[in-house]
C-alpha positions as CSV (number, residue, x, y, z in Angstrom):
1,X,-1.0,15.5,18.9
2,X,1.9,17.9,19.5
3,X,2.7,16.7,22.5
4,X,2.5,13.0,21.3
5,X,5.3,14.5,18.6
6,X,7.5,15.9,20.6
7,X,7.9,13.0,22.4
8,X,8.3,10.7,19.7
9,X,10.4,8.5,19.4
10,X,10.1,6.9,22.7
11,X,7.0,7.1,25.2
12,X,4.5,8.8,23.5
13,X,4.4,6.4,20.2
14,X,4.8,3.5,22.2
15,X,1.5,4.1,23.9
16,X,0.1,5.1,20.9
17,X,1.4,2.1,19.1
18,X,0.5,-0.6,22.0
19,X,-2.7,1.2,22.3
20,X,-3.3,0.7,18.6
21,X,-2.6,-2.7,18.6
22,X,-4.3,-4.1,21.9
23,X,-7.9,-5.5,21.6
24,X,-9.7,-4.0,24.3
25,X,-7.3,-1.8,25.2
26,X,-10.1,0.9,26.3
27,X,-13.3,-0.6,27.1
28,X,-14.7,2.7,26.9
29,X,-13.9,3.5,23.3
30,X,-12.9,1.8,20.7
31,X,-9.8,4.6,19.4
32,X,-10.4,3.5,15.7
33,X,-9.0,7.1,15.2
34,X,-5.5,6.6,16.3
35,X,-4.7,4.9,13.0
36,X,-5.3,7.7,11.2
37,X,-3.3,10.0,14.1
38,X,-0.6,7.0,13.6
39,X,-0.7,7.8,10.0
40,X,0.5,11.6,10.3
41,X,2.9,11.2,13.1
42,X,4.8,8.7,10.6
43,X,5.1,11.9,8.1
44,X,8.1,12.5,10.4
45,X,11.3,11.0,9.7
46,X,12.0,10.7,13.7
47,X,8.6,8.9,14.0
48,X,9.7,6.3,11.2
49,X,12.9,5.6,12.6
50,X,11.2,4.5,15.7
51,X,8.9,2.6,14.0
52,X,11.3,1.1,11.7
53,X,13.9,0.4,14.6
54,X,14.8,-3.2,14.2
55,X,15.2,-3.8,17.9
56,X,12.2,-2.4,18.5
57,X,9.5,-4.9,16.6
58,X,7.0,-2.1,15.9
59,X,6.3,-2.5,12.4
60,X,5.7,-6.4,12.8
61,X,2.9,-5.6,15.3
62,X,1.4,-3.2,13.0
63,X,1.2,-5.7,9.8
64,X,-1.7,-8.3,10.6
65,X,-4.1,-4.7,11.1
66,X,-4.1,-4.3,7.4
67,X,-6.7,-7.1,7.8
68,X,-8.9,-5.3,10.4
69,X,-12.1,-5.5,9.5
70,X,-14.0,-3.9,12.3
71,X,-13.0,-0.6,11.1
72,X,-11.4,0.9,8.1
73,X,-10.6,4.0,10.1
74,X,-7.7,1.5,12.2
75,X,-7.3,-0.1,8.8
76,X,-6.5,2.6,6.7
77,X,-4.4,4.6,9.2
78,X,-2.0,1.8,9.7
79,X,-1.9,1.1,5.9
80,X,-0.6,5.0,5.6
81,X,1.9,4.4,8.5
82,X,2.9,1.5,6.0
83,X,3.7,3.5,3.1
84,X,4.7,6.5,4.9
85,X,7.3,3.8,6.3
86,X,8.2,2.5,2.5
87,X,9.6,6.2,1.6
88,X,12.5,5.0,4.0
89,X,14.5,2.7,0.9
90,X,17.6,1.7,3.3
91,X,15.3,-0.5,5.1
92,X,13.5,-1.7,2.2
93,X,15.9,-5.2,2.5
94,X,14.7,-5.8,5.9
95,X,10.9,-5.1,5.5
96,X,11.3,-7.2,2.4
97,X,13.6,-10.3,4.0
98,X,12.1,-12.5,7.2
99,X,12.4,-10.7,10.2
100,X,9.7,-8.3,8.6
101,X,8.1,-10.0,5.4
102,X,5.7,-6.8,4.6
103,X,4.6,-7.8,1.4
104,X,2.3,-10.4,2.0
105,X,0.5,-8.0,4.0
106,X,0.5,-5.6,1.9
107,X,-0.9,-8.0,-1.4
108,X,-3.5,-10.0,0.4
109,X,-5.9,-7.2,1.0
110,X,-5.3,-7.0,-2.8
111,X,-6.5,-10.4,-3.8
112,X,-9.4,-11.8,-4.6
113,X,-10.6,-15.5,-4.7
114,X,-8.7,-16.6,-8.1
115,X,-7.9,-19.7,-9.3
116,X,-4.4,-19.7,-10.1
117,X,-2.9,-22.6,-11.7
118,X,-0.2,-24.7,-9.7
119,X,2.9,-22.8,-11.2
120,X,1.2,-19.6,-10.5
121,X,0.2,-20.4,-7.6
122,X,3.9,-22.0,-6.5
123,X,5.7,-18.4,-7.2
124,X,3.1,-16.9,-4.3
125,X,3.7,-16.6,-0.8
126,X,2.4,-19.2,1.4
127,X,-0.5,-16.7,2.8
128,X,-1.7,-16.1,-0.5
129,X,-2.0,-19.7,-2.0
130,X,-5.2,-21.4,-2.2
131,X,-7.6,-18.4,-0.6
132,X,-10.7,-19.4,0.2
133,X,-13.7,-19.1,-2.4
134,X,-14.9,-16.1,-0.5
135,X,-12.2,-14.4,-0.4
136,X,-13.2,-10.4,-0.2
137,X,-10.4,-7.7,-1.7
138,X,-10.1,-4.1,0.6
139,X,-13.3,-2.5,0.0
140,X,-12.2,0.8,0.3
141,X,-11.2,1.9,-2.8
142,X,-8.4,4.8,-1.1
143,X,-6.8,2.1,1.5
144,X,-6.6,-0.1,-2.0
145,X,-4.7,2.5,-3.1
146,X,-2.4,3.0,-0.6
147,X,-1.3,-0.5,-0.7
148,X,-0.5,-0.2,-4.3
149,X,1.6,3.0,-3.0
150,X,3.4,1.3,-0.8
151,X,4.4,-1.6,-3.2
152,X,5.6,0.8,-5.5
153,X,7.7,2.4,-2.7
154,X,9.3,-0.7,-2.6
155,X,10.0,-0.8,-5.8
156,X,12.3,1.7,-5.5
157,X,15.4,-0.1,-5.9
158,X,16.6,-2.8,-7.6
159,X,17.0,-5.7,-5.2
160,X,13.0,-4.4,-4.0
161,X,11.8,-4.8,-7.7
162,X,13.3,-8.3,-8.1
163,X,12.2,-9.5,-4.0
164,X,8.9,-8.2,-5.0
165,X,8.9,-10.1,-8.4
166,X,10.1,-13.1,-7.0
167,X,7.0,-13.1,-4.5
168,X,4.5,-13.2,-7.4
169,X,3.6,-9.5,-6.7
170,X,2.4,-9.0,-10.5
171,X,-0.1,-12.4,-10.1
172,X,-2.3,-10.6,-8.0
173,X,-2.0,-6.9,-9.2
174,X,-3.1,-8.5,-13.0
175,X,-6.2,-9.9,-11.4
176,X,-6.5,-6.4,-9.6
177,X,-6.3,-4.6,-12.4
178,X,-9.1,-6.7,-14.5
179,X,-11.3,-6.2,-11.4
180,X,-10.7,-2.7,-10.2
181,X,-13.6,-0.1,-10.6
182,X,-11.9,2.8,-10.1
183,X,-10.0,4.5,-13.0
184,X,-7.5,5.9,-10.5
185,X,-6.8,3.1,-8.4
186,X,-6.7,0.7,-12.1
187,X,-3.8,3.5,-13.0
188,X,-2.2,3.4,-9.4
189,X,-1.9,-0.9,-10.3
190,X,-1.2,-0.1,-14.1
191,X,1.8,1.7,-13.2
192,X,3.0,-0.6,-10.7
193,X,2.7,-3.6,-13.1
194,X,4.7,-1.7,-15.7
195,X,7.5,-1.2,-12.9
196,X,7.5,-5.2,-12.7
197,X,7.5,-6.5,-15.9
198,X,9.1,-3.6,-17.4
199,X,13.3,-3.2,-18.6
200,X,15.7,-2.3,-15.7
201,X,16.6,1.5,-15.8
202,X,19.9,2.3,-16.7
203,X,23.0,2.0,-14.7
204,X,23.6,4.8,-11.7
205,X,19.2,5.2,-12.1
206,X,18.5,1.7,-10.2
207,X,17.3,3.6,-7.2
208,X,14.1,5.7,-8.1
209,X,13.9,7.8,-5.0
210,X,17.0,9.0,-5.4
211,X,17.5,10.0,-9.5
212,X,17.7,13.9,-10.2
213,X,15.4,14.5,-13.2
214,X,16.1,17.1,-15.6
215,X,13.6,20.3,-15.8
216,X,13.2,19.5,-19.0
217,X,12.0,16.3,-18.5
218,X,10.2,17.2,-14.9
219,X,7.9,19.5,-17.5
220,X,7.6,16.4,-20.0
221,X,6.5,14.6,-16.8
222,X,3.8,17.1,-15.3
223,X,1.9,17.1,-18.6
224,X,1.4,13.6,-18.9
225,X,0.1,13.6,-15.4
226,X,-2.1,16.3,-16.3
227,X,-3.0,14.5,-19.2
228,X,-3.7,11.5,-17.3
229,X,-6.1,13.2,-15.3
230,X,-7.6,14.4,-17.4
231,X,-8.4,10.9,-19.0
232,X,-8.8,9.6,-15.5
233,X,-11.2,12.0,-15.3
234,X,-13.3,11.5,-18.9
235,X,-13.6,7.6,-17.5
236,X,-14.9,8.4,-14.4
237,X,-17.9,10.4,-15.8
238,X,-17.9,7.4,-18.4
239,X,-18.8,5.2,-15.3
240,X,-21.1,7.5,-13.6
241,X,-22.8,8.0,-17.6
242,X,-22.9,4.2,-17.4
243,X,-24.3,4.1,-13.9
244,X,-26.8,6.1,-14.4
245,X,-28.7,4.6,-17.5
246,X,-28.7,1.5,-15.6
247,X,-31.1,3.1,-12.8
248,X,-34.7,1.5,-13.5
249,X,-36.7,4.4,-14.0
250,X,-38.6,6.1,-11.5
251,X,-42.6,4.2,-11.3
């Protein structure tokens, strides 16, 4: 992995992303596990510029693996690359505009088979309108996450919260939220659907990744998260509670 590093950007990630990307590509193993290695290298903010180089068309090859469904290993890694890519807000635009288009990707592991109603259904991408009956959301309840992560990334800025409204983003996250089982994943979406449909912040706070926050407020901030674990954590033994009483009893 070092060595695939250090030689990033150039050689070494193009292999790995070709690699990554090819069906087939060793008939001798299937290298499910470079997602996840994918994943890591794009921690690096030389390994997301060369992923996120627009003459380069690397992210675009990446995008229709969020759909993989031989292995969540491949799945999940490139979802990670994904948001690890999002933290990078001066290219949230172009992975938002045409040449890129990420967010379709991004909400139809998200959706289920819902019956929207025609104006609902107009204000959603193409790729998410009239999904078939059977339609099956991400089953891992962590690579779920992470595409809530990512949408929140770019959310970011202004012109990313109002692209991301205007693609019906908050259509499928409501339906997400009334069907999500996990209590931390239902917060993840929660919060995200609060960013859409809530007031603009102030002016000179548009960008989120990039407004100082007072200690005072920073320690304001921490305790609500710790609160909110803590509650997160009260309804997940509710559920397991739950679970368990509705085990038939051992004959």
């Amino acid at each position: 992995m070092g060595a695939l590093a250090a030689a990033a950007p150039g050689s070494g990630l193009e292999r790995l992303v070709c690699a990554l990307c090819t069906s087939g590509y060793n008939a001798r193993a299937p290298l499910h596990y470079l997602g996840p290695l994918l994943s890591n290298l794009s921690q690096q903010p030389a390994a997301r510029a060369y992923l996120l180089d627009p003459d380069r068309c690397v992210i675009q090859r990446l995008l229709p693996l969020t759909q993989y469904s031989d292995s969540s290993l491949r799945r999940g890694g490139v979802v990670g690359t994904l948001r690890n890519c999002c933290f990078e807000h001066r290219h949230h635009e172009w992975l938002l505009g045409p040449e890129v288009d990420i967010l379709p990707f991004l909400l139809l592991p998200l959706a289920g088979p819902e019956d929207f109603s025609e104006e609902e259904m107009a204000r959603l991408p193409v790729d998410l309108q009239y999904l078939s009956p059977d339609k099956q959301r991400e089953p891992d309840a962590d690579i779920r996450k992470m595409l809530i992560e990512a949408i929140m990334l770019l959310t970011a800025t202004a012109p990313g919260r109002q692209q991301v409204r205007d693609q019906g983003a908050y259509l499928i996250l409501r339906e997400l939220h009334t069907w999500e089982p996990e209590p931390d994943v239902q917060m993840a979406c929660e919060k995200l659907i609060q960013v859409l449909i809530g007031d603009e912040p102030d002016s000179g706070m548009e960008n989120l990744l990039e407004v100082q926050v007072p200690e005072d407020v920073e320690q304001q901030l921490l305790q609500l998260d710790h609160q909110e674990q803590e509650e997160l954590e009260q309804r997940q033994q509710e559920l397991d509670g739950e679970s368990r009483g509705k085990r038939p009893a051992a004959t």
